[in-house]
C-alpha positions in Angstrom: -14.6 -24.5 -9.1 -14.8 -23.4 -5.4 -17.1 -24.5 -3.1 -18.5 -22.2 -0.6 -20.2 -25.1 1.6 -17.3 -25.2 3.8 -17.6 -24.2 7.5 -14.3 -21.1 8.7 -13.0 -18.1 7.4 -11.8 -17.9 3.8 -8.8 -17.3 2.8 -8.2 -15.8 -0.4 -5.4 -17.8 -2.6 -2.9 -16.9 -5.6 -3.6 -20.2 -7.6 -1.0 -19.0 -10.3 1.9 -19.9 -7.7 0.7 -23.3 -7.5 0.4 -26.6 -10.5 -2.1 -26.7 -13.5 -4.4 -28.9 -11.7 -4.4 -26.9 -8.5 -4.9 -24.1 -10.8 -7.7 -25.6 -12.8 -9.6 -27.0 -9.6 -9.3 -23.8 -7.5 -9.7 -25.4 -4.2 -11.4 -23.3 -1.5 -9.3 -22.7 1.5 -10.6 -21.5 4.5 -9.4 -21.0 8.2 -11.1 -23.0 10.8 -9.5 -22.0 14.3 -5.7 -22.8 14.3 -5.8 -24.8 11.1 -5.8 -24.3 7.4 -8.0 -26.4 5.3 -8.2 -27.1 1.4 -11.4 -28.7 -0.1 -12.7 -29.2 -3.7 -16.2 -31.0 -3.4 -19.1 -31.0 -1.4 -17.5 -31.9 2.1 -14.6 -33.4 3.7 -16.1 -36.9 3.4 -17.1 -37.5 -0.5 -14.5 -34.5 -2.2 -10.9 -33.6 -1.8 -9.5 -32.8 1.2 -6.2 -31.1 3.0 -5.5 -29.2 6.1 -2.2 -28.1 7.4 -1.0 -25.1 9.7 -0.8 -22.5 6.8 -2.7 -22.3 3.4 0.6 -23.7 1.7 0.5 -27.0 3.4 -3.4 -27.0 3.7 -2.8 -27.0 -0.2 0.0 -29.4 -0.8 -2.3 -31.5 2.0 -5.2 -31.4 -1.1 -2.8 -32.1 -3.5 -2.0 -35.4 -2.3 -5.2 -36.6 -1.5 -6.5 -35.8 -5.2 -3.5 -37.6 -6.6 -4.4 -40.8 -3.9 -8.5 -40.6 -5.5 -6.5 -40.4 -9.2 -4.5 -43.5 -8.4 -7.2 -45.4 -6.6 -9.7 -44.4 -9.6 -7.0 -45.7 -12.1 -4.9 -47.9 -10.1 -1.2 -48.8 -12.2 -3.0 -48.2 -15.7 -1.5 -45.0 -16.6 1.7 -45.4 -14.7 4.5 -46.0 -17.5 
């Protein structure tokens, strides 16, 4: 489910190291000068976002903005 809309230089990722959603949602990551950037969607603005200064953080960057759109979609309703 990568998108290849994205602006830089991709970088090509191991998803297998990485949770079931990040490895079900494949987000692209891509260079752009001296940062890292992870993005599921069509841009930075209306999909899922992350940067950080290597593709690890970049990812774990993405990771915590899709779990902040999950919890804003769904607010306390699944939460136990």
């Amino acid at each position: 489910m990568s998108n290849s809309n994205q602006a830089g230089n991709p970088v090509e990722i191991d998803y297998s190291r990485y949770d079931a959603q990040t490895q079900k949602l494949e987000p692209a990551v891509y260079r752009q000068g001296d940062v890292f950037a992870a993005l599921s969607g069509p841009d930075r603005e209306t999909g899922i976002y992350g940067e950080g200064d290597t593709p690890d953080a970049a990812i774990k960057a993405w990771r915590s903005a899709l779990q902040e759109r999950f919890d804003k979609l769904h607010g306390d309703e699944l939460k136990p």
